[in-house]
Every structure is written in structure tokens, then in C-alpha cells.
C-alpha positions in Angstrom: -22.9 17.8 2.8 -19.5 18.1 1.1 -16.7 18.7 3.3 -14.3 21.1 3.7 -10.6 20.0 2.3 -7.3 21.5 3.4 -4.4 20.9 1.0 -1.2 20.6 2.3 1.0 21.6 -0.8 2.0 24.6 -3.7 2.6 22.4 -6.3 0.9 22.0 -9.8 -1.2 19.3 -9.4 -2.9 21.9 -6.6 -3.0 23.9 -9.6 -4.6 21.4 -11.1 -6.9 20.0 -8.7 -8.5 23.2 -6.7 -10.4 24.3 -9.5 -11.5 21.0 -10.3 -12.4 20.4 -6.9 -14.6 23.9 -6.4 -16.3 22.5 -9.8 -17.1 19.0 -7.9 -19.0 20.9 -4.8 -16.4 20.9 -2.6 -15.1 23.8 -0.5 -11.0 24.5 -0.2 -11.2 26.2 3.3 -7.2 26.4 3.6 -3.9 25.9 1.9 -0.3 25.1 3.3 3.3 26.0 1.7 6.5 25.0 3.0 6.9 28.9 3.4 4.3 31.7 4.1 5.1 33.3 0.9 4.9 30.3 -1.4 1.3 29.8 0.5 -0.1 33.2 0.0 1.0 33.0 -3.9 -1.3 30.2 -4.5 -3.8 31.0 -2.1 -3.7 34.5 -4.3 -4.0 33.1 -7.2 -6.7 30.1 -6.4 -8.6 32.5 -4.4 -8.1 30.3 -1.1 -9.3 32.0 1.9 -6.8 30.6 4.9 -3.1 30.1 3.9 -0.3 29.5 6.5 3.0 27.6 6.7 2.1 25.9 9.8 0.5 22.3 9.8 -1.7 22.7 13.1 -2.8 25.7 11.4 -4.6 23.9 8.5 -5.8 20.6 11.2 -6.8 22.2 13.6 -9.6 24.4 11.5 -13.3 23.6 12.5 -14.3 23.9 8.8 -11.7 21.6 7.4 -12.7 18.0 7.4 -10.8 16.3 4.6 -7.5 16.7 4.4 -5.5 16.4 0.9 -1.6 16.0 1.5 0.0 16.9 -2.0 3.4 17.9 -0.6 7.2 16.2 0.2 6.9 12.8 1.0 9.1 13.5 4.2 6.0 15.0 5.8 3.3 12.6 4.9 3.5 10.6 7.8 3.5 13.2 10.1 0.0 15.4 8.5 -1.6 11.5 7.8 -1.4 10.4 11.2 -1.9 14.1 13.0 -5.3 14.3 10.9 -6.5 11.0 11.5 -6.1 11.4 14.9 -8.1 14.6 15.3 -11.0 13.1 12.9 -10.0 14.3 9.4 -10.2 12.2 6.7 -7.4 11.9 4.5 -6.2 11.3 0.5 -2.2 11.1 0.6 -0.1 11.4 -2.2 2.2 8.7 -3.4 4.5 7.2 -2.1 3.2 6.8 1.7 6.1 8.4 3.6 9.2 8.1 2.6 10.2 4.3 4.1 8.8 1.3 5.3 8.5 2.4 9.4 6.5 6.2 8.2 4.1 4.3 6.3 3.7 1.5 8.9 2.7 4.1 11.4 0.1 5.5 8.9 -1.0 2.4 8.6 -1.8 1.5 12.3 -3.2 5.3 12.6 -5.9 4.0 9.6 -6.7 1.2 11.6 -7.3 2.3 14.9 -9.7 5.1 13.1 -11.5 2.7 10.7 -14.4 4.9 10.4 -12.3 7.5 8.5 -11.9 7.5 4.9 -8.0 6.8 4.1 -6.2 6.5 0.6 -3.5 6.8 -1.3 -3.4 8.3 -4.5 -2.4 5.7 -7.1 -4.9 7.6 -9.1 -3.9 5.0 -12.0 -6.5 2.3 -10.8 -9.2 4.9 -11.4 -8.2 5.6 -15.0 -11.4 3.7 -17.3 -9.0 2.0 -19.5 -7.4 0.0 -16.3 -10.7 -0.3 -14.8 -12.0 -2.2 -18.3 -8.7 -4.1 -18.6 -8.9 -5.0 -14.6 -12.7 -6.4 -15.4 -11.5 -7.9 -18.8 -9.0 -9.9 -16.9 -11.7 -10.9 -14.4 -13.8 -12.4 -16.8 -10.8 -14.4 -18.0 -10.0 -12.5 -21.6 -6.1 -13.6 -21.3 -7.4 -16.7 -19.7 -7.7 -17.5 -15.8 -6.0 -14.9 -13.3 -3.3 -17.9 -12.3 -2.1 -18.2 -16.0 -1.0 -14.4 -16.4 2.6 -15.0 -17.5 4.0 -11.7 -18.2 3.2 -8.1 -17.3 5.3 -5.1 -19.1 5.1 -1.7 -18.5 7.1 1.2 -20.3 6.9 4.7 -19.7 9.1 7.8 -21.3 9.1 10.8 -20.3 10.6 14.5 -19.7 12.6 15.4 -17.0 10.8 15.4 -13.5 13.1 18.2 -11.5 12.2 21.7 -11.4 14.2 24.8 -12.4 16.2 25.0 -9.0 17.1 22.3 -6.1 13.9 20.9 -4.3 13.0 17.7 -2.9 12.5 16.6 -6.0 16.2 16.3 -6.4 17.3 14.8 -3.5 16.7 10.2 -3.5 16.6 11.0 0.4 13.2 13.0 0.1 11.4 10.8 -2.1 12.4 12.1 -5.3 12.9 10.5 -8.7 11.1 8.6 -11.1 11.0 5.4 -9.2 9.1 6.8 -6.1 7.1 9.1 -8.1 6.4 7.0 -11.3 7.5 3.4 -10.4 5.2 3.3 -7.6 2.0 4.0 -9.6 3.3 0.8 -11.4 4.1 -1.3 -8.6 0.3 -0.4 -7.3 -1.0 -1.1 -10.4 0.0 -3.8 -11.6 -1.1 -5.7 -8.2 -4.1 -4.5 -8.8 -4.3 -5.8 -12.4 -3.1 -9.2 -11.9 -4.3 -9.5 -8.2 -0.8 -10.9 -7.1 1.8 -9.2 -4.8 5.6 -9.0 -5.5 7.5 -11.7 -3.7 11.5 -10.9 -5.6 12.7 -8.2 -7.1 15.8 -6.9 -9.3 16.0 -3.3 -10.3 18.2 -1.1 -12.4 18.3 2.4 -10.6 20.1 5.4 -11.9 21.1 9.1 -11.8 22.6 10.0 -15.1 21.9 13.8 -14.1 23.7 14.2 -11.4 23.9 18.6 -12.8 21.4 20.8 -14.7 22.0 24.5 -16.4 19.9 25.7 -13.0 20.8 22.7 -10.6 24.4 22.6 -10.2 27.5 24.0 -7.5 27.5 22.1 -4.5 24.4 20.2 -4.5 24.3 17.7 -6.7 21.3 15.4 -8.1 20.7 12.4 -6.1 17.4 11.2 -7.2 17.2 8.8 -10.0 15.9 9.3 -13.9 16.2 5.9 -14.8 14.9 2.1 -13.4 14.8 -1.0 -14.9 12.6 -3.5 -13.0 11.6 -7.1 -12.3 8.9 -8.6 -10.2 8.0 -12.2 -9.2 4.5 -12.0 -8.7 3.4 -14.4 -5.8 0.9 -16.5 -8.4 3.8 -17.0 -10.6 3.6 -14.0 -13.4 6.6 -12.4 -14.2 6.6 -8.1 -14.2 9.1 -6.3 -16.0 8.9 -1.8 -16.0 11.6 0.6 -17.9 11.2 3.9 -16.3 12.7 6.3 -18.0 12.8 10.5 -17.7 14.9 11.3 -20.7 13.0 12.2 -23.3 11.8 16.1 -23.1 8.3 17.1 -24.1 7.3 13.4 -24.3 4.6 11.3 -22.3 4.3 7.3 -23.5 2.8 4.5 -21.4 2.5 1.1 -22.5 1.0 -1.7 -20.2 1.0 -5.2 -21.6 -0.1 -8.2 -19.8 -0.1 -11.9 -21.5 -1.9 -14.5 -20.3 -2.4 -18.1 -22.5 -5.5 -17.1 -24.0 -4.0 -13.9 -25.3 -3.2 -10.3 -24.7 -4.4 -6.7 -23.7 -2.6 -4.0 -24.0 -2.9 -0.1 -22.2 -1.5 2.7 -24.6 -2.1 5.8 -23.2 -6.1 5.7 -22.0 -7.2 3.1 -24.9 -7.3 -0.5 -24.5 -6.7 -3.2 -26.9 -6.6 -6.9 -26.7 -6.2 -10.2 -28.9 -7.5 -13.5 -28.5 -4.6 -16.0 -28.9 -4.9 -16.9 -32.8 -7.4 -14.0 -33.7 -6.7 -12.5 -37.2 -7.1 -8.7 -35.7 -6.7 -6.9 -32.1 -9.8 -5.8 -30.5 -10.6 -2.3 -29.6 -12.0 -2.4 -26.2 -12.1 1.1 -25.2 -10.8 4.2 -26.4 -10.6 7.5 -24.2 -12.7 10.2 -26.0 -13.6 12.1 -22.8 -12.0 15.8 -23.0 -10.6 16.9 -19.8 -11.1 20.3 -20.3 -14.8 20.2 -20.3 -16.4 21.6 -17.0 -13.6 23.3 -14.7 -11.2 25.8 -15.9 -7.8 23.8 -16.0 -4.4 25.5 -15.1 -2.9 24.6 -18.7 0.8 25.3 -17.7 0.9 23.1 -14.6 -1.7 20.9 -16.8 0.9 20.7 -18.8 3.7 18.8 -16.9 1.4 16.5 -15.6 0.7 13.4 -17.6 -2.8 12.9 -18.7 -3.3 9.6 -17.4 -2.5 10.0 -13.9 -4.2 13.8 -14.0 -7.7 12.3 -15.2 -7.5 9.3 -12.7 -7.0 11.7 -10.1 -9.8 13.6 -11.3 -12.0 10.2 -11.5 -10.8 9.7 -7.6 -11.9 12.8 -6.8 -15.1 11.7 -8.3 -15.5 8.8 -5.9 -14.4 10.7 -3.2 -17.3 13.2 -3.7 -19.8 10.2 -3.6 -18.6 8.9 -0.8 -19.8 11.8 1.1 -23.3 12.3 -0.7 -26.3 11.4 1.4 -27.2 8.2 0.9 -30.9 6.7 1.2 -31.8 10.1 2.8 -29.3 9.8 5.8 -26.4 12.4 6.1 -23.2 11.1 6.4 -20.5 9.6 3.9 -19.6 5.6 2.9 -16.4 3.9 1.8 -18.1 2.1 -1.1 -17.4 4.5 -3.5 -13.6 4.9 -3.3 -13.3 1.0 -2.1 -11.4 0.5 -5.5 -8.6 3.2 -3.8 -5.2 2.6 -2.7 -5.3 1.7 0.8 -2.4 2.9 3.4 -2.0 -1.1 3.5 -1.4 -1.1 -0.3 1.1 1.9 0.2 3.3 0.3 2.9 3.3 -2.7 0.5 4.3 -0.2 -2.5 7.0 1.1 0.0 8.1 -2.4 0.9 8.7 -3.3 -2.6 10.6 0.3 -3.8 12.9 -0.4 -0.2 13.9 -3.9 -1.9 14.6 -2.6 -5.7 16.9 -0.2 -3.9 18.9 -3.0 -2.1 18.7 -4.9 -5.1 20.1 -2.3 -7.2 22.9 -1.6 -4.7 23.6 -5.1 -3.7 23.3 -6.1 -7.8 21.2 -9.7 -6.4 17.7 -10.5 -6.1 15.9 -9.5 -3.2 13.4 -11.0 -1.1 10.1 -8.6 -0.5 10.0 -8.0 3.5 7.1 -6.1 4.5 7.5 -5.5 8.2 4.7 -5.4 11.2 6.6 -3.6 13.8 8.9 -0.8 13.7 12.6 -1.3 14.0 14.0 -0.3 17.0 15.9 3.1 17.1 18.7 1.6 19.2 18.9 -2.2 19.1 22.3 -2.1 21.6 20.7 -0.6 24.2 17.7 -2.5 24.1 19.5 -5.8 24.0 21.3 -4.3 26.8 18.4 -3.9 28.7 16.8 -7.3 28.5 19.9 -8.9 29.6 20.0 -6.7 32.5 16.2 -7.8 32.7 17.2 -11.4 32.7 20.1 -11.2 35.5 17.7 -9.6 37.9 
């Protein structure tokens, strides 16, 4: 049986995704909003039977069992680790909380419940044309894995802020294009090349700092524009131009060049060439509609880019296997969303977006640290205390 899902979140890819999620099987018992009014609109107008602006509210329901947290990143920490604890599953938006210490303690909370399902969604890894260039890789197209020398990602886009002052404008509270776009590309293009970023350099910057409805006293913080570099750990260099600029405009390019040749992501087709081939091959090319099947919000549609929307989709797909019966037992298996984002891949994600920002400040190289324990609050006083430990 399918669970129940709460969704934590008013936003349009809950526009997007309830619909597709009632055509799927599943059940959307409850809905959360920052405020009881924001909550009741969309549980109005997606027909949701339970809304409320309290958290407990939504975990605490005998009928929800999976838990989808499509809201600030301030508060992912908090809902991931509350509903692991009480026995909910859990899909988490990106990024996973919004530093290094928030997604370390949704890490441990995965692990001490490893018989609940736990991702992140870096819905990217789930698109076909990454999966085919993933298994092209794999079967050494560019040549072996170790001889990937370059990897280069460009996205364009529209603006990402809304049309007053939210979270989405504020760097503080995870907003801008490099926590909401650039870690999609930091996830994915680990998972392309298998390798992990060891030094970075970034670019980061808020060219609109004022809008015609965001201006006064608040002022945008969150940046429209990156520039980045990765040393990969196996030696393969990544370089990413993020940039929010260009209204009305979605473009993704992801190239990686190995000695044997190329392949190239534009869009959701794939295309390669063999080093010293006459032509490029046409590996696959996305002909599958996302309108067919479940009635689609087209104005929050819209404003989300069709790559990550049907990845997300495809995810949802796994998810829903994951919880079929299987060989005529009830219950649910990881094996269908293994290919997923873990909450180990999103503190690594985290890790790497905490070191472009120190890089970008700092102007330097930076080192990737990703840390095991979580700082101390108050490193004085505890230094103060094991000395006093030591003299008695």
C-alpha cells in the first residue's frame, strides 16, 4: 500500500507535484504553510483535506507516513529529523539545511533510522538523459572514468525571486541561484564522474540588490550570479556559470571530455563524439510529453525548468516502487530510489557551497572540509571547562 504524504510547503512545485502525485496512487493527507492562510489557499485549491501552520500538526497524523519537505531551507533540519524520529519517511528538498552542522544532524538522524527511506531531491540524477550519459560513461564512451579531464556546466536563466521579499531573497535563508541551482550541479556532476570536489574557487554575486516590488529597506542578499571551479578528487577539472539574468529563458549545457571523446547534455538530449569521428552521435533525445497523464498547474509549470520538474517526477516514480509489494510481501525497499541523493550526498553538497562561499569572500582557493562533529556553540567556555577539568 501507498502511503500517505504530508508536504510541508505552498510553493509551486507543490503545485506541481500534488496532482502528479494523486495520479501516481498516492494519498496527500495534509499540507503545511508558513501561515494558516497561505495553507488553506492551496489546500483550497488542491483539494487537500488537513491544512495547518503548525509542524507537529502535519507529523504527528496517523495517516501520514511520508513526509515531503518542499519549503525554506531554514526549517529542513528541523521537519527531517522530527519525522525520522517518529517513523516517517522523508524526500527533502535541496539544499539539506541551510549549513554544514543542520545537515550533519540529518545525517546522523538517517543513520540511526536506517530502515527509513531518506533523500534528497537532486531530482537531476533521475532525468533519462543523465542516467544514459551516467551509463555511457560507465562503459567507458569518453574513455576510462580516471581520464575524465574536464566537466562544464552552463545554465541561464530568469530571475529566481518572487514579486515581494521572501526567503528567496535573503543568502542567509538559502536563497539564490547557487544553493538552489548550483547545488543540483555540484550533486550531479559527482554523480557523473564518480569523483568528489577536493578545491574550489567561486565567483558569487548579487547584481540585484532592488526590484520594482522588492526595494525600501530590505535589500537583496542572495546571489544571481556564480562562477565556479572544482578539483575533482580523481583529477578532472569542473567548471559551472550560473547565471539568473536572462528573463523567460531556460538553457543547460553539461559537457564532460574525457581522451576518447565527448558527450554532451542540452536540455534532456544527449549527444556524444568519439575522438576523430566525422559526426556527433545522437544518443538520446527527450520525446516524452509531460503533460500526458496528470493535469499540470501550467503557471507554476511554468517557472519551473523542465529538466529538474520531470526528474522530480521520474523520483517520484521510484519512490512509488519503493513501496509496491514486492514478491507478495507488504512492505517498501530502498532499491528503487538507490540512485537518489542521500543526506550523506547533501552534507557533502553543503560542504562544498560553504567553501565557494569562503572562496569567493576570501578571493583564494579553498580546501573542501566536510565535518563529522558539530562545532561547539561556545568554544571559550568549553576550553574553560577542561582546564578546570585538568587542575582538579
Amino acid at each position: 500500500m501507498l502511503p500517505g504524504i504530508g508536504v510541508f510547503g505552498t510553493g509551486n512545485v507543490v503545485k506541481v507535484i500534488i496532482p502528479f502525485l494523486r495520479d501516481k496512487g498516492f494519498k496527500v493527507e495534509a499540507i503545511w504553510g508558513r501561515t494558516l492562510a497561505a495553507a488553506e489557499e492551496v489546500a483550497k485549491e488542491l483539494e487537500v483535506p488537513f491544512c495547518t501552520n503548525r509542524i507537529d500538526d502535519v507529523l504527528l497524523r496517523k495517516d501520514v507516513d511520508l513526509i515531503f519537505i518542499m519549503c525554506s531551507p531554514n526549517l529542513h533540519a528541523q521537519i527531517a529529523v522530527k519525522a525520522l524520529g517518529i517513523g516517517k519517511h522523508v524526500l527533502c528538498d535541496k539544499p539539506a539545511g541551510l549549513c554544514q552542522s543542520e545537515a550533519l544532524k540529518m545525517v546522523r538522524a538517517a543513520q540511526y533510522y536506517p530502515s527509513l527511506i531518506s533523500v534528497v531531491n537532486h531530482s537531476l540524477r533521475f532525468l533519462p538523459a543523465f542516467c544514459q550519459m551516467r551509463r555511457a560513461i560507465v562503459e567507458g564512451y569518453v574513455g576510462k572514468e580516471s581520464e575524465i579531464n574536464v566537466c562544464d556546466v552552463r545554465v541561464q536563466m530568469g530571475s529566481l525571486l518572487h514579486d515581494s521579499y521572501d526567503w528567496l531573497c535573503d543568502d542567509t535563508m538559502g536563497g539564490g541561484i547557487l544553493t538552489l541551482v548550483g547545488s543540483h550541479v555540484i550533486d550531479l556532476v559527482s554523480h557523473l564522474t564518480g569523483q568528489r570536489a577536493v578545491r574550489v574557487h567561486g565567483v558569487i554575486r548579487t547584481f540585484t540588490k532592488t526590484t520594482e516590488h522588492v526595494n525600501g529597506i530590505r535589500h537583496i542578499s542572495s546571489p544571481d550570479f556564480c562562477m565556479l571551479q572544482l578539483e575533482m578528487s580523481g583529477g578532472t577539472l569542473v567548471t559551472a556559470t550560473l547565471n539568473s539574468h536572462l528573463p523567460g529563458l531556460f538553457h543547460q549545457e553539461v559537457l564532460v571530455c574525457g581522451r576518447a571523446g565527448h558527450l554532451m547534455v542540452r536540455g534532456g538530449d544527449l549527444y556524444g563524439r568519439k575522438s576523430g569521428a566525422a559526426k556527433e552521435d545522437v544518443i538520446y533525445l527527450d520525446v516524452e510529453d509531460l503533460q500526458r497523464g496528470a493535469p499540470i498547474n501550467s503557471t507554476a509549470a511554468n517557472v519551473i525548468p523542465r529538466p529538474y520538474m520531470k526528474g522530480l517526477f521520474k523520483m517520484i516514480g521510484a519512490l512509488r516502487k519503493a513501496f509496491l509489494p514486492v514478491e507478495d510481501k507488504r512492505g517498501w525497499v530502498k532499491e528503487p530510489v538507490a540512485l537518489a541523493a542521500t543526506f550523506e550526498d547533501g552534507l557533502y553538497v553543503q560542504a562544498v557551497i560553504d567553501a565557494l562561499k569562503k572562496s569567493s569572500a576570501n578571493r583564494e582557493w579553498v580546501k573542501v572540509n566536510i565535518i563529522t562533529e558539530e562545532p561547539d556553540p561556545n568554544p571559550v567556555l568549553s576550553a574553560a571547562v577542561r582546564r578546570s577539568a585538568i587542575s582538579m
